[in-house]
PAVO-41803 format. One record per residue: residue number from 0; x, y negated, z negated of N, C-alpha, C, O in turn. Coordinates in pm, whole numbers, plus 50000, padded with zeros to 5 digits. Layout:
residues N
SITE:num:n.xx:n.yy:n.zz:ca.xx:ca.yy:ca.zz:c.xx:c.yy:c.zz:o.xx:o.yy:o.zz
SITE:NUM:X:Y:Z:X:Y:Z:X:Y:Z:X:Y:Z
...
END
This chain:
residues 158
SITE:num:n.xx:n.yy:n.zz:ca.xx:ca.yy:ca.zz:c.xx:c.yy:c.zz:o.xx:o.yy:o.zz
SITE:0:45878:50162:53515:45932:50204:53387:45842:50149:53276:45823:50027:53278
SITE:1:45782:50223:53177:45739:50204:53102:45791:50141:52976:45913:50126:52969
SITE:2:45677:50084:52825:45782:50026:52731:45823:50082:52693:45940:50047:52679
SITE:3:45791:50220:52633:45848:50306:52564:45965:50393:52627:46048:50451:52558
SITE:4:45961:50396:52771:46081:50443:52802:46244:50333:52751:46355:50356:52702
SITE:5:46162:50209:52804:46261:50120:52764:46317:50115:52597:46429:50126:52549
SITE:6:46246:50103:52565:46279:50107:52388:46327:50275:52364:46430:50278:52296
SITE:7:46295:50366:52390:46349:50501:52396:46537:50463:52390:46615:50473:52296
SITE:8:46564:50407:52567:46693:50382:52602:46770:50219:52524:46879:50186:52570
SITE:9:46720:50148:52435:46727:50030:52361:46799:50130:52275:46921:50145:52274
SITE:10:46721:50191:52210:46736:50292:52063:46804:50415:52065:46812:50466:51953
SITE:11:46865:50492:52173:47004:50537:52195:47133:50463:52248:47250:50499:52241
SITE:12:47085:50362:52297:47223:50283:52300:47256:50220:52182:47377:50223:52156
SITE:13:47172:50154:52086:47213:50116:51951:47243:50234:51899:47360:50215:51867
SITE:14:47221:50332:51871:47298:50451:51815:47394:50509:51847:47467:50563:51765
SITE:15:47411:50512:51958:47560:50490:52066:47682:50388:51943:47775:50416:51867
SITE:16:47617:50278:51983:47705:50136:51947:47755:50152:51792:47855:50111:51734
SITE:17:47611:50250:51739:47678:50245:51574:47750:50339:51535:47810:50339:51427
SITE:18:47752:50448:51632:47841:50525:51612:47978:50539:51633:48074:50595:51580
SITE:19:47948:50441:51764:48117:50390:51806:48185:50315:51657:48287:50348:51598
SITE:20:48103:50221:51628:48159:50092:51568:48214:50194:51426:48333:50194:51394
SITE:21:48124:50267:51360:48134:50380:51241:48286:50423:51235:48356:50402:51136
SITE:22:48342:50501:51380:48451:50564:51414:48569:50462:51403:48668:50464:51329
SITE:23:48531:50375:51495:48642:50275:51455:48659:50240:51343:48766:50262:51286
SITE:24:48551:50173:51282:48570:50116:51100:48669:50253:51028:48776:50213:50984
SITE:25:48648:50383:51015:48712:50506:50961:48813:50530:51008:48899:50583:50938
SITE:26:48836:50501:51129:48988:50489:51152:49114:50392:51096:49223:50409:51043
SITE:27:49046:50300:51131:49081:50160:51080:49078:50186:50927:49189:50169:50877
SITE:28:48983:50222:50839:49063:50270:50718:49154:50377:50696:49235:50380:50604
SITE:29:49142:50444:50761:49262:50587:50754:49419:50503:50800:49531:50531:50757
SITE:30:49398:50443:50856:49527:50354:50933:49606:50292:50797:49721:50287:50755
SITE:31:49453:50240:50750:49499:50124:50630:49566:50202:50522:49657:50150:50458
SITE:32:49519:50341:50495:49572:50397:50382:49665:50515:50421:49668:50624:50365
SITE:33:49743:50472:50531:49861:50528:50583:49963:50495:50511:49950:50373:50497
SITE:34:50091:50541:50436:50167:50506:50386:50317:50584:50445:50322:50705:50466
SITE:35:50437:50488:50466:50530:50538:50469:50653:50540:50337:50701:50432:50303
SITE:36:50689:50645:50279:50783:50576:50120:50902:50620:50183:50888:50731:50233
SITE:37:50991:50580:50194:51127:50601:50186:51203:50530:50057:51190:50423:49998
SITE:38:51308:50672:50041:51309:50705:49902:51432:50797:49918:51454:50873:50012
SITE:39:51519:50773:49794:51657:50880:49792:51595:51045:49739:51494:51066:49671
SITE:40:51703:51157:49801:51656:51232:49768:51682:51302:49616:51658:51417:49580
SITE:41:51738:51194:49542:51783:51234:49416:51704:51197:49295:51729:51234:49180
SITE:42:51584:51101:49342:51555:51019:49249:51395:51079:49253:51324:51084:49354
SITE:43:51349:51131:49085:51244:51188:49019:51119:51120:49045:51015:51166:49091
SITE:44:51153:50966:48996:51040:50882:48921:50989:50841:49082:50876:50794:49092
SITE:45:51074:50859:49212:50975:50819:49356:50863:50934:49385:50763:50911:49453
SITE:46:50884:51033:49339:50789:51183:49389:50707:51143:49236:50592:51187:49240
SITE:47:50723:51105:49165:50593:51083:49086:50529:50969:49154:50417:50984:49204
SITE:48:50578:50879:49158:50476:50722:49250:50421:50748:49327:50318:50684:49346
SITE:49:50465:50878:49434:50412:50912:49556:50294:50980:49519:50190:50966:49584
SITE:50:50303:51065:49406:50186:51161:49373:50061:51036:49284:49939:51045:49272
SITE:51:50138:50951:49246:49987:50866:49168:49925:50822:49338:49814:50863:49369
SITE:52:49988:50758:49414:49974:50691:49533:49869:50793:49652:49822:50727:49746
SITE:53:49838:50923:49650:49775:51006:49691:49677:51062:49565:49567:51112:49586
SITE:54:49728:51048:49451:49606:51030:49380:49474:50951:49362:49363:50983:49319
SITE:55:49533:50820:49416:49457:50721:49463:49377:50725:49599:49270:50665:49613
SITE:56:49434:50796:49692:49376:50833:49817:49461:50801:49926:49439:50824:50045
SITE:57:49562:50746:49876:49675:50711:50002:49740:50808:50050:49794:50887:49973
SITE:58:49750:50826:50197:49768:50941:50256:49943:50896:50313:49973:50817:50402
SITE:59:50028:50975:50230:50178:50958:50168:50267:51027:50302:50217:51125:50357
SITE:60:50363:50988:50337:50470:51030:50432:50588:51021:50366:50620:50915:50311
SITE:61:50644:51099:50363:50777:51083:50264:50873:51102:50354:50871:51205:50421
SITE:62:51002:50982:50376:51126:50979:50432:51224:51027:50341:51194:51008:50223
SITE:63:51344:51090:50362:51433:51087:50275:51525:50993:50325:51509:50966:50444
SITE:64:51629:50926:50260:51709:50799:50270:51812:50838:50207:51802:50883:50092
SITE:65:51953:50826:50283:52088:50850:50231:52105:50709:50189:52124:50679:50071
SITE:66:52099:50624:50284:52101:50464:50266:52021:50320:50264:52013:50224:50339
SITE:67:51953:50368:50102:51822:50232:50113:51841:50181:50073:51746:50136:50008
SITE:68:51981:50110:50046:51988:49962:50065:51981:49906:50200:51927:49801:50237
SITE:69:52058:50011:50279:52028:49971:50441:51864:49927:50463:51821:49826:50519
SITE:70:51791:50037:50400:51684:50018:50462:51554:49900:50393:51446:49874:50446
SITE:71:51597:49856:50287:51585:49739:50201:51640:49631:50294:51580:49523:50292
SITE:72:51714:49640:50350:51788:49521:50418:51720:49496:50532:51691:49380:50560
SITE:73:51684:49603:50615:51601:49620:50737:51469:49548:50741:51422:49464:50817
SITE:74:51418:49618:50616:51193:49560:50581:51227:49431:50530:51130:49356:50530
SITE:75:51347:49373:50481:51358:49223:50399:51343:49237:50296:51298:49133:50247
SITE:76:51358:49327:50213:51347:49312:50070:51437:49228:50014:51551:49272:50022
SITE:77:51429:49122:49960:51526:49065:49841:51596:49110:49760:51538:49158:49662
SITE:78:51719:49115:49761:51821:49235:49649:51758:49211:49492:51753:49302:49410
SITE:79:51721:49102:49471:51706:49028:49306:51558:49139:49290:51531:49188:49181
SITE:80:51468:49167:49419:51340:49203:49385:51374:49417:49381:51297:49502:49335
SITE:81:51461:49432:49421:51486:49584:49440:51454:49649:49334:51452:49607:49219
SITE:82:51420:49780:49382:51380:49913:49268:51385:50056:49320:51465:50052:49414
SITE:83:51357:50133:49312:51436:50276:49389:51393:50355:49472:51448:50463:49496
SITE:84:51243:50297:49552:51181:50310:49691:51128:50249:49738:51094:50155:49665
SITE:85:51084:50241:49861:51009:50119:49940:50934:50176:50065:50975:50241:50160
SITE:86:50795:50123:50027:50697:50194:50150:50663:50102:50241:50745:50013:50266
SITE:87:50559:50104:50298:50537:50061:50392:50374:50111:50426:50350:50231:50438
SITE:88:50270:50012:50441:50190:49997:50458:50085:49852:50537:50114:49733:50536
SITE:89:49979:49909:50591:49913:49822:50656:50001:49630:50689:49963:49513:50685
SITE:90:50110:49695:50714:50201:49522:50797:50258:49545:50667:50355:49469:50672
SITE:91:50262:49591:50572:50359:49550:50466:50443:49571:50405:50452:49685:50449
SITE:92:50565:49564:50299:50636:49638:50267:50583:49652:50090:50503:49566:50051
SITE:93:50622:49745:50003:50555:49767:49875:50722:49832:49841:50773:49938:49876
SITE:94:50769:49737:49772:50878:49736:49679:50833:49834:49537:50722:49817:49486
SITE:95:50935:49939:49477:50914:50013:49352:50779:50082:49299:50703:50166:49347
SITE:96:50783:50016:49184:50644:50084:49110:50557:49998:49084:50511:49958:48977
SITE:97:50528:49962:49230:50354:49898:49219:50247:49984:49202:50247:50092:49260
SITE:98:50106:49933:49091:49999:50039:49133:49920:50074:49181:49846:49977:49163
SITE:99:49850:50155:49248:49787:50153:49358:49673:50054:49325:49608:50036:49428
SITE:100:49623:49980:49219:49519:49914:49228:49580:49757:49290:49509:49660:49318
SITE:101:49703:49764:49299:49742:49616:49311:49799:49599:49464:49830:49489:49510
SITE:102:49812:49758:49556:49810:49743:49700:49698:49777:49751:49683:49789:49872
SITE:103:49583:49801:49644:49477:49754:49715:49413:49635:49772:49345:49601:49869
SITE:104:49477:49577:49640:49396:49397:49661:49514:49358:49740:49482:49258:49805
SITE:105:49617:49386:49760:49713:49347:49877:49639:49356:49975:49597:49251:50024
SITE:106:49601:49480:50030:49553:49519:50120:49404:49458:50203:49369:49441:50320
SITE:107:49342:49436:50055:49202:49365:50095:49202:49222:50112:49125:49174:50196
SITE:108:49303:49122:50021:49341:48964:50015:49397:48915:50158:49371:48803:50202
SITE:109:49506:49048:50253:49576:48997:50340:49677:48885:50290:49684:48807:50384
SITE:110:49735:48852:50216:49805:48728:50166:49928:48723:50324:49952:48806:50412
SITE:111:49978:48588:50297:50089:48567:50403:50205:48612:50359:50264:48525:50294
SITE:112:50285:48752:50370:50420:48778:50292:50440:48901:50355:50362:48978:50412
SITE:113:50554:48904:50334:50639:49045:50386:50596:49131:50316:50576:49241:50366
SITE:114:50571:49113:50200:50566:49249:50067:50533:49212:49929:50518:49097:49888
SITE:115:50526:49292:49880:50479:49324:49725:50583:49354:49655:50656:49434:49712
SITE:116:50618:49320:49552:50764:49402:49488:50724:49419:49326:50673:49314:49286
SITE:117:50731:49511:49234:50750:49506:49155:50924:49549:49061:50951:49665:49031
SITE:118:51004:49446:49035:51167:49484:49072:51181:49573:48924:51113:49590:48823
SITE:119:51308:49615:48977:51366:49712:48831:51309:49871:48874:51318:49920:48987
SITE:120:51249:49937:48756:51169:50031:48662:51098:50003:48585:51090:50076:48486
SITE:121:51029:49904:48592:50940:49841:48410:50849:50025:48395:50789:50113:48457
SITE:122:50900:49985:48275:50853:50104:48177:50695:50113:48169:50621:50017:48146
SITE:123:50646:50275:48194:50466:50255:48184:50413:50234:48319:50299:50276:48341
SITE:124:50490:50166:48428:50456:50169:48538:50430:50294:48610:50462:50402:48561
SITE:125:50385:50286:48701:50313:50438:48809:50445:50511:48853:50514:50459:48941
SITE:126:50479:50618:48800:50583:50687:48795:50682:50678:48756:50781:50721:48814
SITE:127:50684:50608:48626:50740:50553:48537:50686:50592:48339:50718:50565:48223
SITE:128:50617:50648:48397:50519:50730:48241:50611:50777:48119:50714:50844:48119
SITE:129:50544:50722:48019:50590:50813:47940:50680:50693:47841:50767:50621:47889
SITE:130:50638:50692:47701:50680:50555:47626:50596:50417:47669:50510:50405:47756
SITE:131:50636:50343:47601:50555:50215:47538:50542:50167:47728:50634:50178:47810
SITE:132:50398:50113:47757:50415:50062:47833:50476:49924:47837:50463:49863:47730
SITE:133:50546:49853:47943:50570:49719:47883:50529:49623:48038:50504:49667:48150
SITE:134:50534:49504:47997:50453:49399:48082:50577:49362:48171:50693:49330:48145
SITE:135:50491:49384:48306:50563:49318:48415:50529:49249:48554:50427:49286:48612
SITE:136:50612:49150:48610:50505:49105:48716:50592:49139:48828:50713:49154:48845
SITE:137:50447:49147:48925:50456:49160:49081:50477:49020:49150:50446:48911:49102
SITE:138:50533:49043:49269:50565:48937:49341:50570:48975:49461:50605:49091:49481
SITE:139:50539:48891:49570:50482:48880:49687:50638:48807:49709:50711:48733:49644
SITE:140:50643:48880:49848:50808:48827:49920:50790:48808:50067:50735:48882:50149
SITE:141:50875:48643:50089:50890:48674:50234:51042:48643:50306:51133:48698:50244
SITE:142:51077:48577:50407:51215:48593:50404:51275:48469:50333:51396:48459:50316
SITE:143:51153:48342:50279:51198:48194:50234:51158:48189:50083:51207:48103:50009
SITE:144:51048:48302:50028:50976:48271:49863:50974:48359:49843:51018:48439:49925
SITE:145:50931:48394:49740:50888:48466:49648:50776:48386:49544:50776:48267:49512
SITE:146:50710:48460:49516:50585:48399:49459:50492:48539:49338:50463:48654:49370
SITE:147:50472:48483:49229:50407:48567:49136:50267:48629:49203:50196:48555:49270
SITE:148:50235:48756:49182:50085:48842:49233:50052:48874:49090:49936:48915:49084
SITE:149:50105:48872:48982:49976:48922:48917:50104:48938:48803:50225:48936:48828
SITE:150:50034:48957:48662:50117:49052:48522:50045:49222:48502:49929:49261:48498
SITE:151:50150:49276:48494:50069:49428:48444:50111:49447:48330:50185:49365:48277
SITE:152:50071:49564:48266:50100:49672:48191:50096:49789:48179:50024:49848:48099
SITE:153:50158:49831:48241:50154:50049:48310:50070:49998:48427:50115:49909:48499
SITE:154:49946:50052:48450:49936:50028:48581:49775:49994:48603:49695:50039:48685
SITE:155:49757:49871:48468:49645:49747:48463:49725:49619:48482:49839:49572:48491
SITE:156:49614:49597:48484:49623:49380:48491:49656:49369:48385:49601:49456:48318
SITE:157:49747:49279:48299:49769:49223:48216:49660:49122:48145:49692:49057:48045
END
């Protein structure tokens, strides 16, 4: 066997390997920007969040929910942190009207917590448009803390 045969078969197996590794990495993000929202079927301002949330590139599954407090109770949401849908993404849960720039850095930080919550409706938030935006913070939940992620305003950093 010659060198060049050898390096020939060196240099399709590394192209092999990077193509494998390519597929996986793209999966592995398609995975990541899998989203599940469950959400009542009465309520406006969740089919707008869902539409900023695929505006962003998150690829959206929509549940309908007769009973999400049940299902608040199920992912661990904290009643004090509640708001009027709750998704579900890469291990996590995403309480209300978070914006997609702030389950990104969820997403990329990995922090140790059940979820993200932003509680209420704060006004200006991502499917929440329309009037004065006003300042509100996110919080990271698990079944023992709660802990501050960040201040916004509509759907920047504060």
């Amino acid at each position: 066997m010659s060198i060049k045969q050898a390096t020939r078969r060196e240099a399709l197996r590394f192209a092999a390997a990077t193509a494998a590794i390519a597929l996986f990495a793209e999966r592995a993000r398609a995975e990541t920007m899998r989203m599940v929202v469950h959400k009542s079927p009465t309520c406006g301002c969740c089919g707008a969040w869902t539409t900023r949330m695929r505006e962003a590139g998150y690829v959206v599954e929509e549940i309908l929910e007769t009973d999400m407090q049940a299902v608040k109770r199920r992912l661990g949401v904290p009643e004090r942190l509640a708001s009027c849908h709750t998704a579900e993404i890469g291990g996590y849960v995403i309480e209300g009207h978070v914006p997609p720039q702030a389950v990104a850095r969820l997403l990329k930080e990995r922090p140790k917590a059940v979820g993200l919550a932003a509680p209420g409706m704060p006004a200006g938030s991502p499917g929440m448009e329309g009037g004065e935006a006003e300042v509100y913070t996110l919080y990271l939940f698990d079944a023992s803390a709660v802990r501050p992620f960040g201040s916004w305003r509509g759907d920047k950093p504060d």
